[in-house]
C-alpha positions as CSV (number, residue, x, y, z in Angstrom):
1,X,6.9,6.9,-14.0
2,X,5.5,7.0,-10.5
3,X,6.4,7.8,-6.6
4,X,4.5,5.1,-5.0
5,X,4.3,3.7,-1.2
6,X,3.3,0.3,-1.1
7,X,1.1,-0.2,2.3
8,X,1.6,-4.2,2.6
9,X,-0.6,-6.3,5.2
10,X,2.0,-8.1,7.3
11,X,-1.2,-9.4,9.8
12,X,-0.6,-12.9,10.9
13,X,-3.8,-13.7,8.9
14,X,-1.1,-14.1,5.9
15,X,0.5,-16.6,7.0
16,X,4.6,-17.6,7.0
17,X,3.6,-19.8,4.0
18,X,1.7,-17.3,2.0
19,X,4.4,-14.6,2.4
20,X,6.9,-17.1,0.7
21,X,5.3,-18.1,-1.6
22,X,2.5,-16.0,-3.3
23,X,2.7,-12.4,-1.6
24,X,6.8,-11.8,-1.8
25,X,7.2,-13.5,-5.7
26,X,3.8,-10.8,-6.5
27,X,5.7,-7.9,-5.2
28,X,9.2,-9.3,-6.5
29,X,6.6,-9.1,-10.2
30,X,5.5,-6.0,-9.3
31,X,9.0,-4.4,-9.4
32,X,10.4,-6.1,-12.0
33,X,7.0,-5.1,-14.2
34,X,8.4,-3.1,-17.4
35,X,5.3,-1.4,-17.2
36,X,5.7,0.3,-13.7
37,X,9.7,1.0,-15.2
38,X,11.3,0.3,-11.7
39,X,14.6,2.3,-11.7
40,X,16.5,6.0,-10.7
41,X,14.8,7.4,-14.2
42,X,11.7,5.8,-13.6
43,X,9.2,4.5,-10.8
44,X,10.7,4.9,-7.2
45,X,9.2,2.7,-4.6
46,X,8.6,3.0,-0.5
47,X,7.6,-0.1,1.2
48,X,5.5,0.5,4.7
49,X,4.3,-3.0,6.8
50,X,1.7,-3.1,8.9
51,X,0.4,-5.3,11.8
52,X,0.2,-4.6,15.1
53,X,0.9,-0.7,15.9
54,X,4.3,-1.9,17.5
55,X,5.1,-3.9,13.7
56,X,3.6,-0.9,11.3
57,X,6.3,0.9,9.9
58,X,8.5,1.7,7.0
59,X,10.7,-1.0,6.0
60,X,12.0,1.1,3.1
61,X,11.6,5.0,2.1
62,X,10.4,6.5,-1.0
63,X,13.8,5.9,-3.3
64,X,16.3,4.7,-1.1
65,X,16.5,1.7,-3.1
66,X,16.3,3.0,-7.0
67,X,17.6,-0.7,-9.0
68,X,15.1,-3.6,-9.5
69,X,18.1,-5.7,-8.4
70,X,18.7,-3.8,-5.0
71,X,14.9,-3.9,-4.0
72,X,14.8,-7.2,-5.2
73,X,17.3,-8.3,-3.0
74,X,15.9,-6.5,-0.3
75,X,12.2,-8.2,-0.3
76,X,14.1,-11.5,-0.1
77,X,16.0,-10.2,2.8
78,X,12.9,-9.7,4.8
79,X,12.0,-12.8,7.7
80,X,8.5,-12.9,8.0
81,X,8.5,-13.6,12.1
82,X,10.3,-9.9,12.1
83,X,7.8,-7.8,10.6
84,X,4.0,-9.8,10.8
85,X,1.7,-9.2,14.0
86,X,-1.5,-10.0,15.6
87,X,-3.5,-6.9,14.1
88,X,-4.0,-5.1,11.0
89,X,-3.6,-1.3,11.7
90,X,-4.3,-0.1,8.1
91,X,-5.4,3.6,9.5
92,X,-2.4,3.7,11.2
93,X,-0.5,2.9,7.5
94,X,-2.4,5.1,5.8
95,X,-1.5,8.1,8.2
96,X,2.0,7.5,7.8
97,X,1.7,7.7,4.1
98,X,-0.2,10.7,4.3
99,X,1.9,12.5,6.3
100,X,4.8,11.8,3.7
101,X,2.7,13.1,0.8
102,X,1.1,15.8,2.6
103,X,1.2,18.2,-0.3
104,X,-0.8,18.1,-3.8
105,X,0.8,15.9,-6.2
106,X,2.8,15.9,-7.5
107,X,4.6,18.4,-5.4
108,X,5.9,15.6,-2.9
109,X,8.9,13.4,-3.2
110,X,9.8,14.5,-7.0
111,X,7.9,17.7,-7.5
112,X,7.2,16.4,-11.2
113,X,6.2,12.6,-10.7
114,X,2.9,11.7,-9.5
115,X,1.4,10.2,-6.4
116,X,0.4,6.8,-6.0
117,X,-0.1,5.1,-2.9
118,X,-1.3,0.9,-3.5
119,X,-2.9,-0.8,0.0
120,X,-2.3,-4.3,0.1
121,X,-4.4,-6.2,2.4
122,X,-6.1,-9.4,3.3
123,X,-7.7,-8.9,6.2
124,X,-10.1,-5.8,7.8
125,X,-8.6,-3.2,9.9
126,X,-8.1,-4.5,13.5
127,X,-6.4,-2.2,16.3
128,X,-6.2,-4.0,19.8
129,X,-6.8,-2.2,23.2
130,X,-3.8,-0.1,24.5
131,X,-2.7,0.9,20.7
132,X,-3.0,4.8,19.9
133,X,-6.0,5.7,18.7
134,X,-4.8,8.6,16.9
135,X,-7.8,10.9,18.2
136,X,-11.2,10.9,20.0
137,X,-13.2,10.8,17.0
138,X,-11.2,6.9,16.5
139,X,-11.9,5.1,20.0
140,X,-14.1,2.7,19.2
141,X,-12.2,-0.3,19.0
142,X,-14.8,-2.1,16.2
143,X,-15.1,1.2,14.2
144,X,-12.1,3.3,14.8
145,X,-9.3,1.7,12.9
146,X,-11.2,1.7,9.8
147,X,-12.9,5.1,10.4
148,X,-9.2,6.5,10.3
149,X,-8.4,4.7,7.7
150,X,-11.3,6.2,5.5
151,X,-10.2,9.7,6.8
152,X,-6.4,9.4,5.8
153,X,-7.1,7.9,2.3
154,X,-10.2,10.7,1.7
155,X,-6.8,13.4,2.9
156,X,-4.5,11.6,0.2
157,X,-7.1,11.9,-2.7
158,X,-7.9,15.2,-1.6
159,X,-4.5,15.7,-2.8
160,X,-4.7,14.4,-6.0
161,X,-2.9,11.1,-5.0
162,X,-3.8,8.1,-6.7
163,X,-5.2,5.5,-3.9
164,X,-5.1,1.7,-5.4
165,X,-6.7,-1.2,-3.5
166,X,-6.0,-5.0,-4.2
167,X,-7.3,-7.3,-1.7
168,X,-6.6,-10.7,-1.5
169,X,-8.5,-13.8,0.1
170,X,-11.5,-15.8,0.1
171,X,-15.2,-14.3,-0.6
172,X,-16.5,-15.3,3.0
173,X,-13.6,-13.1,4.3
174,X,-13.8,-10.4,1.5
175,X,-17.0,-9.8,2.0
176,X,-16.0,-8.6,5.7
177,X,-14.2,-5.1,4.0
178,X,-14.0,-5.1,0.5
179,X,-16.6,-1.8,0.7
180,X,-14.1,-0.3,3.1
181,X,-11.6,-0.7,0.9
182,X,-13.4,0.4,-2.6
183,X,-14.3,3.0,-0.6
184,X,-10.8,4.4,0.7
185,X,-9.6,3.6,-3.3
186,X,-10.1,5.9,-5.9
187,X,-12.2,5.3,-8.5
188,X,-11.9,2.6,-10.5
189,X,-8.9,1.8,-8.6
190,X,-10.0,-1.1,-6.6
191,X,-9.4,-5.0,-7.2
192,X,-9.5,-8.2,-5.5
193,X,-8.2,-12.0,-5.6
194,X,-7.9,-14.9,-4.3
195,X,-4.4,-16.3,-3.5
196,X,-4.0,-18.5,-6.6
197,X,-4.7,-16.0,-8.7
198,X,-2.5,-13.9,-7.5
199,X,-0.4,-13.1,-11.0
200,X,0.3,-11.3,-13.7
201,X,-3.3,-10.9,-15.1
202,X,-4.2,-9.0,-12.2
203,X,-0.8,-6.9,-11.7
204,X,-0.7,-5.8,-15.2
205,X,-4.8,-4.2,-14.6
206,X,-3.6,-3.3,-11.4
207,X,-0.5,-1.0,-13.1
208,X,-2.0,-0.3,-16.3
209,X,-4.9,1.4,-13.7
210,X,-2.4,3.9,-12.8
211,X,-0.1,4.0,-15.3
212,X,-2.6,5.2,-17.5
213,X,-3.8,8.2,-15.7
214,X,-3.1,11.2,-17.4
215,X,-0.3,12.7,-16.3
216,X,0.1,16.5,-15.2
217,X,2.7,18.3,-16.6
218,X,5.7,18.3,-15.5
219,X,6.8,21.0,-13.1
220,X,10.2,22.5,-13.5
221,X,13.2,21.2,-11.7
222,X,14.8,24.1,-9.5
């Protein structure tokens, strides 16, 4: 079992069509995966979106949906139009789920589960004027979105928490970050895709990536 924050590209670079049909029935997988063990004894889940500064935030905390059929429900719930955006503030995401697994794990959320935090993303970090920067050292408006995203994933692994990559699209667009995000991924902990193979080869080496980590022992309940 696992606490993990999904970090999902909502950018409008996905596209309504996508969402529907590729991105939502991969996730839907993902949680229904007997391997990941979805459930209140097993894997507990947090969804965060991100787009446009105004569109990145959590959809869903860390366990407040525990059953596969509840999240389930939930990601079929979600309109596109309601949570996509013109920008792709991946620092920004990965702030947020630093600053809710702030501590060594797996002393966060369940003081005896470990950390994992997956970024799923098509696109390279984009932050439009007039958006917080989050800090001098991040105003550059080319550089500075990816620079704080390097810098919150760097503070997460610091921590011991697991960061997974899987990027999706085309090579002429993967190409334009996939060395941002190998590098903001732990090692060994980075894949990519296109769209139509977007399936269960590549979820079950995603989760079997994780899954297989050895696992520290487990720290008593209070």
């Amino acid at each position: 079992m696992k606490d993990m924050w999904i970090l999902w590209d909502n950018s409008w670079s996905v596209g309504q069509s996508l969402f529907k049909d590729k991105i939502r029935p991969f996730l839907k997988g993902l949680i229904r995966s007997a391997l990941l063990n979805v459930g209140p004894n097993g894997t507990h889940i947090g969804i965060l979106t991100f787009s446009t500064q105004a569109q990145t935030r959590v959809l869903l905390e860390l366990g407040e949906l525990q059953a596969v059929d509840a999240l389930i429900n939930y990601l079929d719930s979600l309109n596109y139009n309601n949570i996509s955006g013109d920008g792709t503030r991946t620092g920004m995401a990965l702030k947020l789920a630093d600053e809710r697994f702030s501590k060594q794990s797996p002393r966060n959320y369940r003081p005896y589960v470990e950390d994992v935090v997956m970024i799923f993303t098509g696109s390279k970090p984009i932050r439009h004027r007039g958006e917080d920067t989050f800090g001098d050292k991040y105003n550059s408006t080319r550089y500075g979105e990816g620079l704080l995203a390097k810098d919150r994933a760097q503070s997460l692994k610091d921590n011991n928490i697991i960061v997974v990559g899987l990027v999706v699209g085309r090579e002429n667009k993967l190409n334009k970050f996939r060395d941002n995000v190998k590098e903001w991924s732990t090692e060994g902990k980075y894949f990519e895709t296109n769209k139509d193979s977007l399936q269960r080869s590549i979820m079950y080496r995603l989760i079997k990536s994780f899954m297989s980590v050895y696992c520290i022992a487990p720290v008593e309940k209070p």
